[in-house]
NUDREN-987789 format. One record per residue (C-alpha): residue in one letter; y negated, x negated, z. Coordinates in pm, whole numbers, plus 50000, padded with zeros to 5 digits. Each point is the difference from the previous one (the first is absolute). Example, Ala and Ser with C-alpha at 12.3 -4.5 7.8 and 13.67 -1.06 7.14 Angstrom:
+------+-------+-------+-------+
| type | north |  east |    up |
+------+-------+-------+-------+
|    a | 50450 | 48770 | 50780 |
|    s | 49656 | 49863 | 49934 |
+------+-------+-------+-------+
***
This chain:
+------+-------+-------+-------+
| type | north |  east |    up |
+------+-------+-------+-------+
|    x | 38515 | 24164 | 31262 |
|    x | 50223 | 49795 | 49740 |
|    x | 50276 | 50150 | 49897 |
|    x | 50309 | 49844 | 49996 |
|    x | 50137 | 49845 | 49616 |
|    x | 50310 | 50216 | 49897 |
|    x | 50275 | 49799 | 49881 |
|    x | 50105 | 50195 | 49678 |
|    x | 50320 | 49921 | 49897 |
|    x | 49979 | 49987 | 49638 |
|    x | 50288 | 50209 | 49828 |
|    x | 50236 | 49830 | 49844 |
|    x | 50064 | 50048 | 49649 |
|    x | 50370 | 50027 | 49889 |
|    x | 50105 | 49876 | 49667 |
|    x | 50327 | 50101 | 49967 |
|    x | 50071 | 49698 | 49824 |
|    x | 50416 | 50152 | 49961 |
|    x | 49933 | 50248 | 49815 |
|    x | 49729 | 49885 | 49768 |
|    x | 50265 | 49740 | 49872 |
|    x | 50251 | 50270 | 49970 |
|    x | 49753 | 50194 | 49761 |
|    x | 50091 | 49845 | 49694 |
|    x | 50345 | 49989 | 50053 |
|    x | 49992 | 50414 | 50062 |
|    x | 49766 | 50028 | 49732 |
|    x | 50223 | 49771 | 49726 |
|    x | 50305 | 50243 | 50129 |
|    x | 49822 | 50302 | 49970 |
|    x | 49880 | 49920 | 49609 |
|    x | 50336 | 49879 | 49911 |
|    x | 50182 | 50382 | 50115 |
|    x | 49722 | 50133 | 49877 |
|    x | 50066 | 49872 | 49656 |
|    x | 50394 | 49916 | 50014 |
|    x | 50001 | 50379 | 50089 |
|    x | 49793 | 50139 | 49703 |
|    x | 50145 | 49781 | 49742 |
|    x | 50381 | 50015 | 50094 |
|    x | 50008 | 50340 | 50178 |
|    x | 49797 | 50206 | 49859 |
|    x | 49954 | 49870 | 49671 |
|    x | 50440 | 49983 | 49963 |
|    x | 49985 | 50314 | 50139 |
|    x | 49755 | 50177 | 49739 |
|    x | 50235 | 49778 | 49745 |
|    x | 50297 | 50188 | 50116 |
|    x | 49822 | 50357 | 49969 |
|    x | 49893 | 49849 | 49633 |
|    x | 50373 | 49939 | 49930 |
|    x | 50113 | 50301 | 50118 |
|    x | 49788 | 50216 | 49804 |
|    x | 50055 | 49796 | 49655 |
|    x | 50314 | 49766 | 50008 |
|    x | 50231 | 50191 | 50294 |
|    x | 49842 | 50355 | 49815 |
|    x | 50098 | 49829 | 49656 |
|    x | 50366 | 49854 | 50099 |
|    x | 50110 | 50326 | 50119 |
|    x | 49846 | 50221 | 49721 |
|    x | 50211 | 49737 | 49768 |
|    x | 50328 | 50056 | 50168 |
|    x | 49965 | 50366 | 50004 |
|    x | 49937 | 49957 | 49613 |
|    x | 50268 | 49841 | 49972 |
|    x | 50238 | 50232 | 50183 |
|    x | 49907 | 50247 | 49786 |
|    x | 50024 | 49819 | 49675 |
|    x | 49778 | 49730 | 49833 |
|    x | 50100 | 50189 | 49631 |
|    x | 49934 | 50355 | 50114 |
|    x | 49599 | 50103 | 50030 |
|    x | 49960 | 50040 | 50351 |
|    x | 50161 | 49708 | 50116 |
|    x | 49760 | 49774 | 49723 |
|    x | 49717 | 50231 | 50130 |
|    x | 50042 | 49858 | 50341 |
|    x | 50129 | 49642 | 49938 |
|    x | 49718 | 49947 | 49828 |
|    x | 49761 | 50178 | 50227 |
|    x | 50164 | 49732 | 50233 |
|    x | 49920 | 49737 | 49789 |
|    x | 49649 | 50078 | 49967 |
|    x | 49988 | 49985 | 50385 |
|    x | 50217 | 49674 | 50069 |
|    x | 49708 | 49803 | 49740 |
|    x | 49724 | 50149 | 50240 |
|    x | 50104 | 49844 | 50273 |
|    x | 49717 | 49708 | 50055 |
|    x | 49750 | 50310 | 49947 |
|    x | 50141 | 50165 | 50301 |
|    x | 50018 | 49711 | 50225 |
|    x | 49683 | 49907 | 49911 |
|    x | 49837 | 50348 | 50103 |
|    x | 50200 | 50001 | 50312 |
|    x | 49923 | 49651 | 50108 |
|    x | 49607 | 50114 | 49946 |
|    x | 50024 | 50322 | 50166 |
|    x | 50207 | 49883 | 50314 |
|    x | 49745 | 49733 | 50044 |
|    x | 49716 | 50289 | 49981 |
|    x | 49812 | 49886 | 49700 |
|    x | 49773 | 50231 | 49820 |
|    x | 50081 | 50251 | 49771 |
|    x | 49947 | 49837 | 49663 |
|    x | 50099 | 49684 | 50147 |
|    x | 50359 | 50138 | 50069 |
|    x | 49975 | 50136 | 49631 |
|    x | 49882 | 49655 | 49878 |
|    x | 50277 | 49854 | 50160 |
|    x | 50291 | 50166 | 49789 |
|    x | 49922 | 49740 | 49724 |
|    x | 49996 | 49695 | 50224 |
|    x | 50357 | 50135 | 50089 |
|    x | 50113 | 50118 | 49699 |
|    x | 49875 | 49647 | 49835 |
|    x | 50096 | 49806 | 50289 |
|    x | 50387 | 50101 | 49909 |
|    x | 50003 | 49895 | 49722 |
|    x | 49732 | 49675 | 49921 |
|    x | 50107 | 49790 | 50327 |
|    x | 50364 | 50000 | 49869 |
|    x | 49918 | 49899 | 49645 |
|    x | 49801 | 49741 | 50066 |
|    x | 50225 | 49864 | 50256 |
|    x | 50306 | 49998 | 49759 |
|    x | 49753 | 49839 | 49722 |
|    x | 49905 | 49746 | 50218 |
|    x | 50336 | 49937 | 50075 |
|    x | 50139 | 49993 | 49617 |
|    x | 49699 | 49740 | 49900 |
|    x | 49866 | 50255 | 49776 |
|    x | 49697 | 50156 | 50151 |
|    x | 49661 | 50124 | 49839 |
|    x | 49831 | 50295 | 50077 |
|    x | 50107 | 50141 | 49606 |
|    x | 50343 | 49944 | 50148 |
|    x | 49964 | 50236 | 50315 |
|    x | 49809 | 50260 | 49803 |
|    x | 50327 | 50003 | 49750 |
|    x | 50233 | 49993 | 50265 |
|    x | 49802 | 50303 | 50195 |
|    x | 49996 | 50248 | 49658 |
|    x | 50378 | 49936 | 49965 |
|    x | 50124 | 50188 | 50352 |
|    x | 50213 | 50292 | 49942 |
|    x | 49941 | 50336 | 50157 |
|    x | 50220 | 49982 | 50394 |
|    x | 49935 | 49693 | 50024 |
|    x | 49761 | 49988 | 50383 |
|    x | 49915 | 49636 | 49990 |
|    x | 50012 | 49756 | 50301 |
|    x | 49862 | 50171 | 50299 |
|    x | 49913 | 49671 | 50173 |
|    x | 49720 | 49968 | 49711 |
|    x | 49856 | 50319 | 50076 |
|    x | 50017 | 49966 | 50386 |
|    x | 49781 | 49698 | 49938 |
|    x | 49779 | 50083 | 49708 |
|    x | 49916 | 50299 | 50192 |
|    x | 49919 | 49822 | 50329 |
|    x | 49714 | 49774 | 49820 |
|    x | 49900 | 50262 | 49826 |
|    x | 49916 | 50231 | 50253 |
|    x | 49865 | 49715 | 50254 |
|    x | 49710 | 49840 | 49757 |
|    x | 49955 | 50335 | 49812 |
|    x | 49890 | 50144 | 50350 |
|    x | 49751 | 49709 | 50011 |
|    x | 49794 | 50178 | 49723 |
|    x | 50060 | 50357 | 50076 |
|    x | 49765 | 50199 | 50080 |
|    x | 49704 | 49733 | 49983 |
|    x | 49872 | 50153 | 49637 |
|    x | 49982 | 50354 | 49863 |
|    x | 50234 | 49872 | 49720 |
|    x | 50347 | 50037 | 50204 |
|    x | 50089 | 50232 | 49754 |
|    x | 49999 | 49677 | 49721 |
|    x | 50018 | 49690 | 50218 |
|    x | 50283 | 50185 | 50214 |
|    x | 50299 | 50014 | 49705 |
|    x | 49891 | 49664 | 49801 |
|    x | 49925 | 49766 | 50321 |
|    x | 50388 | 50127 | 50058 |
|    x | 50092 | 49906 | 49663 |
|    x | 49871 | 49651 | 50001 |
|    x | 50149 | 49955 | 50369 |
|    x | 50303 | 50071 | 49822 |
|    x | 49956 | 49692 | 49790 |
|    x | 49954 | 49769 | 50246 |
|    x | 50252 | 50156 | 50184 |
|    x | 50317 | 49905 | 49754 |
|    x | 49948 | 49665 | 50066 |
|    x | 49970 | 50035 | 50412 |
|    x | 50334 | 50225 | 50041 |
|    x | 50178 | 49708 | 49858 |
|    x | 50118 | 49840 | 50315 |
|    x | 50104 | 50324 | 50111 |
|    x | 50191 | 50055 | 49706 |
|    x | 50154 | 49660 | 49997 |
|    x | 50069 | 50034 | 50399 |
|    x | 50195 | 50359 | 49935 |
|    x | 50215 | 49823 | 49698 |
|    x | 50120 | 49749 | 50232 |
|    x | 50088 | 50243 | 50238 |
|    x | 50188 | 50215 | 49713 |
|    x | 50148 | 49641 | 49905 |
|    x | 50128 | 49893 | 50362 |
|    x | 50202 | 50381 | 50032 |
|    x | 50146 | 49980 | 49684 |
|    x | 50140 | 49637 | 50081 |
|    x | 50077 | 50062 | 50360 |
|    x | 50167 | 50381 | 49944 |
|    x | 50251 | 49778 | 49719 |
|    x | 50068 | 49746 | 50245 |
|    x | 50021 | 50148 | 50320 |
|    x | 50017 | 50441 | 49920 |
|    x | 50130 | 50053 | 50394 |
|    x | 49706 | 49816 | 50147 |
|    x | 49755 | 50071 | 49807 |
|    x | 50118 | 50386 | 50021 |
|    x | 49968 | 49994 | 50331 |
|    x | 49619 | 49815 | 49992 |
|    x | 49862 | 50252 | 49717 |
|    x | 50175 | 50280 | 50171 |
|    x | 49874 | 49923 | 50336 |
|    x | 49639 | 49932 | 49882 |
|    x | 49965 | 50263 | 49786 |
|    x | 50065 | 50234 | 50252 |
|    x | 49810 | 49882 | 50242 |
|    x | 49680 | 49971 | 49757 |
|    x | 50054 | 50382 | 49880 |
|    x | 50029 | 50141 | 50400 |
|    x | 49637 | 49755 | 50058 |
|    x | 49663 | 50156 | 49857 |
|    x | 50077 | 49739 | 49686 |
|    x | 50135 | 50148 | 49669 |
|    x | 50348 | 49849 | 49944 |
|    x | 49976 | 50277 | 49633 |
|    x | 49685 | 49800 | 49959 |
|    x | 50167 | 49644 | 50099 |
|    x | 50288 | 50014 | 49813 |
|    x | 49874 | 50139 | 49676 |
|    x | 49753 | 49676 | 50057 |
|    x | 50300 | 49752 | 50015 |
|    x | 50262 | 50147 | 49739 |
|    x | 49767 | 50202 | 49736 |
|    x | 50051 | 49773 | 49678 |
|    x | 50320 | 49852 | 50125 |
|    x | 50318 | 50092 | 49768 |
|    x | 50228 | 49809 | 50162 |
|    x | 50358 | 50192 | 50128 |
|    x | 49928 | 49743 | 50304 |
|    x | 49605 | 50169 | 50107 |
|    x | 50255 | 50323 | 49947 |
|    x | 50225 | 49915 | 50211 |
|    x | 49753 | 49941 | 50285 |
|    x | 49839 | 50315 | 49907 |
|    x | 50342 | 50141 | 50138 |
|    x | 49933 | 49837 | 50289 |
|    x | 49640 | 50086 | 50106 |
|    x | 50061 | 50360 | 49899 |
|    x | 50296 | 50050 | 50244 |
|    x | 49809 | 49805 | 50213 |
|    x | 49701 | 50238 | 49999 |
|    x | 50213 | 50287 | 49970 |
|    x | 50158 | 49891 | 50354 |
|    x | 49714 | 50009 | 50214 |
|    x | 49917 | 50315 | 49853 |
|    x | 50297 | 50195 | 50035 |
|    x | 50096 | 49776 | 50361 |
|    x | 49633 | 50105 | 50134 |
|    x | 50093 | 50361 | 49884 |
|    x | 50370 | 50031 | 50132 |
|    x | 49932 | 49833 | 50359 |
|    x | 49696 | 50208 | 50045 |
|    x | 50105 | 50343 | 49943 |
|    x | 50077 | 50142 | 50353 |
|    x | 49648 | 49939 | 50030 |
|    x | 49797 | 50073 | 49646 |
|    x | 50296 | 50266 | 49824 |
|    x | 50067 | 50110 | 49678 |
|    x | 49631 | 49928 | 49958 |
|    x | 49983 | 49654 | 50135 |
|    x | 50350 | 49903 | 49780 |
|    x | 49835 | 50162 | 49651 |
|    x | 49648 | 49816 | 50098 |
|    x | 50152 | 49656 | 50057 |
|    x | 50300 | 49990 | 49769 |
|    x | 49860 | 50077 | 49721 |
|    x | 49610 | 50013 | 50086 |
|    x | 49927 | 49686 | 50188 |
|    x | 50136 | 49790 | 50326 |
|    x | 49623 | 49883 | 50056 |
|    x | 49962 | 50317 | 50171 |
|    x | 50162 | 49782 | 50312 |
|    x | 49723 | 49718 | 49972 |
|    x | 49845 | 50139 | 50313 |
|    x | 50318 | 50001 | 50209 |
|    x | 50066 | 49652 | 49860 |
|    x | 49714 | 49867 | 50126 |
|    x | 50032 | 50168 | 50350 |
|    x | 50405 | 49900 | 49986 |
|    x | 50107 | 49740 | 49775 |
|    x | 50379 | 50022 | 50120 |
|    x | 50027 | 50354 | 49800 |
|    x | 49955 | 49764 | 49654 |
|    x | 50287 | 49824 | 50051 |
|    x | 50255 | 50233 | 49947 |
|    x | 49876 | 50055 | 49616 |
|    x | 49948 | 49645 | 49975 |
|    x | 50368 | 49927 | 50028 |
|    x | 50111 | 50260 | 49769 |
|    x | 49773 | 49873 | 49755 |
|    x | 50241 | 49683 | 50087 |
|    x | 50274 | 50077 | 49953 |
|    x | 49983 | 50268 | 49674 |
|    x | 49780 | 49734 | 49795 |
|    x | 50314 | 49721 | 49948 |
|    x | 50266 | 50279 | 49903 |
|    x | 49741 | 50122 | 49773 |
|    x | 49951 | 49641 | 49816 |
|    x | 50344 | 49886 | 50065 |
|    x | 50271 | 50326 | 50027 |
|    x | 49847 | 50275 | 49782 |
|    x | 49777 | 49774 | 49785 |
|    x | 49721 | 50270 | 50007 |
|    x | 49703 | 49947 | 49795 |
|    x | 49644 | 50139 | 50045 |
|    x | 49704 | 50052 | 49756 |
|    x | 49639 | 49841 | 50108 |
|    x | 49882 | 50340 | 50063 |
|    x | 50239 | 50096 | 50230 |
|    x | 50105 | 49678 | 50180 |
|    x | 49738 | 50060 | 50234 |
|    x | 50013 | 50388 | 50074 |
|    x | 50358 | 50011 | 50145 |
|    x | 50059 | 50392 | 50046 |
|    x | 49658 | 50131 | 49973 |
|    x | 49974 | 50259 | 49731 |
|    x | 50329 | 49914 | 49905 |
|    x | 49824 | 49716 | 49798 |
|    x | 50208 | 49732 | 50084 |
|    x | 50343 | 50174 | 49969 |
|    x | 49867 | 50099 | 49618 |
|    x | 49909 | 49601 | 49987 |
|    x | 50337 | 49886 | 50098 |
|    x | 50162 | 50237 | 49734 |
|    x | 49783 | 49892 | 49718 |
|    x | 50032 | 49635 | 50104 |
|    x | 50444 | 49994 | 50034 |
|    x | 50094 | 50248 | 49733 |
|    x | 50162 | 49810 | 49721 |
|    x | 50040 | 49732 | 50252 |
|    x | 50195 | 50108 | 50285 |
|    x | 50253 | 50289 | 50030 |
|    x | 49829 | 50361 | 50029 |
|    x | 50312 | 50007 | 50317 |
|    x | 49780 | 49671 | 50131 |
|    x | 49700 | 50133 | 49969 |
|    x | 50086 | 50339 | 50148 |
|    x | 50180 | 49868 | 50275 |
|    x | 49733 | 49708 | 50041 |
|    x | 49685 | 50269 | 50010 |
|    x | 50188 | 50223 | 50286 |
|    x | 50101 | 49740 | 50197 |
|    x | 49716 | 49733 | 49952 |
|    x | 49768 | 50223 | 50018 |
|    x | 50095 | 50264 | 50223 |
|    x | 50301 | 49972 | 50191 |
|    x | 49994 | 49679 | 50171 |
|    x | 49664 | 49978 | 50101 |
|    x | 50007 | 50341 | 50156 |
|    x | 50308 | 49933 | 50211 |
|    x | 49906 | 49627 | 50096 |
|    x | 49679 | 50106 | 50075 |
|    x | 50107 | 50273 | 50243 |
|    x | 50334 | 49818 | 50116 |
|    x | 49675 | 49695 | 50099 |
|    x | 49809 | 50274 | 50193 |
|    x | 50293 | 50097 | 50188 |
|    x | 50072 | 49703 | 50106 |
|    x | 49624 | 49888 | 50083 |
|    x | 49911 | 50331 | 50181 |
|    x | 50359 | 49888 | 50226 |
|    x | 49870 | 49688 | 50057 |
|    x | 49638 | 50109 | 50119 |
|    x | 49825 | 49840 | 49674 |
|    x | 49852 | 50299 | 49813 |
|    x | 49950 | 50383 | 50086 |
|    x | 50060 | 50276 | 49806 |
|    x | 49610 | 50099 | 50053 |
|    x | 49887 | 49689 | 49831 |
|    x | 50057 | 50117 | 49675 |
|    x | 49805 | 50340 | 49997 |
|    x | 49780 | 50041 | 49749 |
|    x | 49662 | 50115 | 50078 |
|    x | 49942 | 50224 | 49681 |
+------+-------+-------+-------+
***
């Protein structure tokens, strides 16, 4: 008996011809975050914990000094102690950069010269190159004449640091000579690395160059830009400390001052606005954690309700023209970017406008810049939004 032929139905094989040409696309996005986030988050945010520790650390040590005397012993003790720290500052961001990006041991070691270096040979050779009158004789000259408080361009070390962590992990580990190939492949990195930063450098001048033009010309808008974005870029996981010490470190001019004003109200609005407008929920803990501590503490309500930013955001608005254009406040690099927290900026803006503005000015500029204004626009703004059914109260807890 002859059985029948089955008809089998072969399967089908699905290509899922979508999605494989969406691969690369995902994949391209995926190494870009991956990279945009460890080279601009993580690596400015181990450059702020680096400036904190040597520079931030340094500037207030200095002032205290000087409070209490720059003739008697004590207050030399400590400005110089200050001093000492302020020059170390490429060393610190250099170790912090390394061990927020999780590099080994003696490679976060090896990478306090790279940063230390990197403050200081980027700049020279860019100004050299600039005058007409480079040679390597000329940047070694140059380098041995740097007085003691003197922290360098932090730009240099952010990107000396960088390629000399990236290509010194290349050879890590591969030989049992870490201990020797470690420290000098940093070194020569360092080299090459003078010569690389210099578009960064360059790029950061012109940056410097455009505010101190634009805050002569136009002080009300441009108070209200640098005000605005400073703020914002201190609430975001960026380092506005970092960011602005970037921009106006090397800059002398009573113009990069003036926008220092600006930015450090401006910072000093979000946090006191976040702090104020927040406290039926957070308390006396929430207000000291935010207005002087930190307003990125709200990054995760932010992100869940962007509406609760806004209130800040127009403080930051309205304070940074009066500062450039009423009370004619001035701000340090060091603190520009800090607004309240640890009381840096407010030491900033005092060592920036004495001699040039009235102590009455600064006073009056401090308190109400700074503290005032942004706490009762901010909670005037959340009033008004919570009456019109934008934001809730609720929003703003902090989960700590």
């Amino acid at each position: 008996m002859k059985s029948e032929p089955v008809n089998v139905i072969p399967e089908i094989e699905t290509n899922p011809v979508v999605f494989q040409q969406k691969e690369p696309e995902k994949k391209w996005k995926t190494v870009v975050k991956k990279y945009a986030n460890r080279y601009f988050i993580d690596a400015f945010s181990g450059m702020a914990q680096g400036l904190f520790v040597t520079l931030i650390a340094g500037t207030i040590f200095k002032q205290i000094g000087s409070w209490c005397g720059a003739n008697s012993g004590f207050g030399a003790l400590l400005i110089l102690i200050g001093n000492i720290a302020c020059t170390l500052m490429g060393a610190g961001i250099g170790v912090g950069i390394a061990k927020k990006l999780k590099a080994p041991d003696l490679v976060v070691f090896a990478c306090a010269v790279a940063g230390f270096l990197g403050a200081f040979l980027p700049d020279k050779v860019y100004n050299l190159l600039s005058d007409g009158s480079f040679s390597l004789k000329a940047v070694a000259g140059s380098i041995t004449a740097f007085k003691v408080g003197a922290p360098g361009n932090p730009i240099g070390s952010y990107v000396s640091t960088l390629i000399a962590l990236e290509i010194v992990l290349l050879v890590q580990g591969k030989t049992k000579l870490d201990i020797l190939i470690v420290p000098l492949t940093v070194m020569f990195v360092t080299i090459i690395s003078m010569f690389v930063a210099y578009p960064a450098i360059w790029f950061i001048k012109v940056i410097q160059k455009f505010i101190e033009i634009s805050v002569t010309a136009q002080p009300f808008i441009m108070g209200v830009v640098i005000s605005v974005v400073m703020g914002i870029l201190l609430t975001m996981p960026t380092s506005s400390a970092a960011i602005w010490i970037a921009i106006a470190s090397g800059s002398t001019s009573d113009a990069m001052m003036l926008a220092g004003g600006a930015a450090v109200v401006g910072c000093a609005a979000q946090m006191v606005g976040f702090a104020v407008m927040s406290f039926k929920e957070n308390g006396v803990g929430g207000l000291i954690s935010q207005g002087i501590g930190t307003s990125m503490l709200q990054i995760p309500n932010i992100m869940k309700h962007p509406l609760i930013f806004v209130p800040p955001i127009i403080a930051s608005a309205i304070v940074g023209p009066i500062a450039t254009c009423v009370f004619k406040l001035r701000c340090t690099a060091g603190g520009g970017g800090m607004g309240t927290s640890g009381l840096v900026g407010v030491f900033g803006a005092v060592e920036a406008s004495k001699g040039v503005v009235s102590d009455a000015n600064i006073a009056l500029g401090i308190v109400f810049l700074m503290f005032v204004i942004p706490a009762v626009v901010s909670l005037l703004l959340r009033i008004l939004f919570e009456k019109k059914g934008w934001v809730k109260g609720e929003w703003m807890k902090l989960d700590v």
